[in-house]
N, C-alpha and C positions, 0 to 999 in steps of 0.2 A: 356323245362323250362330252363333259363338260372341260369347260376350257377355260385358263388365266392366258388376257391379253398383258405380256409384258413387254412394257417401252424402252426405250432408251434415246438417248441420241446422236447423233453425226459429230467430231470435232468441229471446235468453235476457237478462236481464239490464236490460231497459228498453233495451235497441238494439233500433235500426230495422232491422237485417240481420244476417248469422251470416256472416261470411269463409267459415266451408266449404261453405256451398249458394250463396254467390254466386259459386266457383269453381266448384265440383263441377256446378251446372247447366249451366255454358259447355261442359263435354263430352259433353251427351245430344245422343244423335244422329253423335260424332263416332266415324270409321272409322277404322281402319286396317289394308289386304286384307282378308279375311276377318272381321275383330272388328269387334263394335261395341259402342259404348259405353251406356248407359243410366242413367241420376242420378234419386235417388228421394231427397224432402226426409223426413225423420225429425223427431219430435216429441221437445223436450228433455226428455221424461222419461223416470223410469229406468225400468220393466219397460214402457213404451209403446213405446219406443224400439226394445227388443229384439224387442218383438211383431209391430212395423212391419217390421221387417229380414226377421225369419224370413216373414212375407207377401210380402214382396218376392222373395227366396228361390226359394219353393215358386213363385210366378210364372212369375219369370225362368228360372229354373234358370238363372244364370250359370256361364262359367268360371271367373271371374275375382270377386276381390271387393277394392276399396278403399274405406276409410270412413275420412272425413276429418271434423276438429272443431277449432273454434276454441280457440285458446292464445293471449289477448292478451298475456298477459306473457314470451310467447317472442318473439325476434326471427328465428328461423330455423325453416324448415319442420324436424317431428321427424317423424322415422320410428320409430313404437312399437315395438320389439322387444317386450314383454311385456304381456299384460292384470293386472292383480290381481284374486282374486277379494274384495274390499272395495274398499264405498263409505264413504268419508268425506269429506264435506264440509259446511261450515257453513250454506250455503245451499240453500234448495229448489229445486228444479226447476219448471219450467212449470207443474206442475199442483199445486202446493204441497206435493210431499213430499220430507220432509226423511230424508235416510238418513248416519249419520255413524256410524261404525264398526261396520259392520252386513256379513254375507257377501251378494255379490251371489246368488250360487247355494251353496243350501245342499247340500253335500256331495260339491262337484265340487273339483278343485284346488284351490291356494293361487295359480298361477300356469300361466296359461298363453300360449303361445308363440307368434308370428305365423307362419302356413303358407307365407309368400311370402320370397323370399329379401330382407331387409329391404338387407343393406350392397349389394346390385345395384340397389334401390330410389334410395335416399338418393346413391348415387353417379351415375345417372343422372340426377339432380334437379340436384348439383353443376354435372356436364358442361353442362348446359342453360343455366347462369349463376347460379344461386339457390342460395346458402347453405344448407346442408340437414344434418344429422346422425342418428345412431341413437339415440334415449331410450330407456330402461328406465324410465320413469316416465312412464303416460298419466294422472295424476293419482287424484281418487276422486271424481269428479264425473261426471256422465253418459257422458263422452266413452269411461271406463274401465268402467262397466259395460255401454256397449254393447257394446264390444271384447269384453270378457271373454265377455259373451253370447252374442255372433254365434259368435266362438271356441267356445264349449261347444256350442251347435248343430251346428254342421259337423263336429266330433268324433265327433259319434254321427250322423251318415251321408252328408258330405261333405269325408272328410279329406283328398281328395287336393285340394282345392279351392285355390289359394292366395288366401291374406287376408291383410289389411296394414291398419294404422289410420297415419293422416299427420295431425298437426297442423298449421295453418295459425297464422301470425301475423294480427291484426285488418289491417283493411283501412285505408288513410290518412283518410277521413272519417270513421271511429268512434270512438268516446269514453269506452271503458270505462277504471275506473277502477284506477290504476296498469299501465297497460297501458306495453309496452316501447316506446321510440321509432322502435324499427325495424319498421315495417309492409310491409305488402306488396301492390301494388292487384290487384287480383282479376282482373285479365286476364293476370299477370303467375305469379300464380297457378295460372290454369289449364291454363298453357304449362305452368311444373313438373307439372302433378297430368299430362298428357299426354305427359311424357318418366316418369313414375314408371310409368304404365301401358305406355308400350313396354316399361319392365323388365318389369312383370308379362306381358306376352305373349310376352316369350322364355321363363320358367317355364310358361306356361300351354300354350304352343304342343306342349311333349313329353306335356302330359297328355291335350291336345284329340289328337294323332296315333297314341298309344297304346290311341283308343277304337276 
């Protein structure tokens, strides 16, 4: 049966919840024809993060991969078109390490590129009712060195795999700080993150027929 690995992650920041696993859970379990979906929570730290993925991975052997992270200070779902390989950021992550202008992976790119047809992504998120765009910028905080990561992974032995990273706006009852006004509640959410996955199953469908 083929499969979408969907990501999300753990609360960071002194929140009680992460907008992208309280989306990203609402789709484990959900189908459609032949696909299924399956959501696996990730630990906000950086090489924990990536470690988790690639375990997830080698499990699943999905066709399919979306990894989703919270953007409080977006008001629109973004569709990453690019990983960076550097982390910068001023704050630590979950497990108190702090990385700020530092290469994710030493000796791999400077940049690398999402496998999934991103503007097929972002415009079927549109169609669905939800505001949504293509970013070139997944920031330098965990969200971007897991991208980057999972990306450097599936280069060296799952490139036809298509992957896609989707930021989420925070959800209406969180409270992070300077966080945009335009939120988005998590059922609402996972309606896009489930019209972003029909795109990826038109991509994935000519890879999964070609096997």
């Amino acid at each position: 049966m083929p499969t979408i690995l969907v990501t999300g992650f753990e609360p960071f920041g002194g929140e009680a919840v992460n907008a992208s696993w309280e989306a990203a859970h609402r789709l484990d379990g959900w189908r459609q024809d032949e696909w299924i979906a399956v959501a696996h929570r990730l630990p906000c730290a950086y090489d924990a993060s990536v470690a988790e993925f690639v375990r997830a991975f080698e499990r699943l052997r999905p066709h399919l991969v979306m990894m989703t992270g919270q953007a409080a200070r977006r008001g629109v779902i973004c569709v990453e078109r690019i990983a960076r390989n550097r982390d910068s950021a001023t704050a630590p992550d979950n497990r108190g390490v702090l990385r700020n202008e530092v290469a994710s992976v030493a000796g791999a790119p400077e940049i690398l590129e999402a496998t999934a047809p991103v503007a097929d992504v972002a415009r079927a998120i549109c169609e669905t009712g939800f505001p949504a765009r293509i970013s070139a910028n997944a920031g330098g905080y965990v969200c971007n060195h897991l991208y980057f990561g999972a990306l450097n992974y599936l280069r060296a032995g799952s490139q036809e795999t298509p992957a896609v990273f989707l930021h989420l706006p925070a959800t209406p009852e969180q409270t992070p700080p300077r966080a945009s006004a335009r939120r988005l509640a998590s059922a609402d959410a996972a309606r896009a993150l489930r019209a972003a996955a029909l795109a990826l199953i038109g991509a994935g469908s000519l890879r999964v027929a070609a096997q």
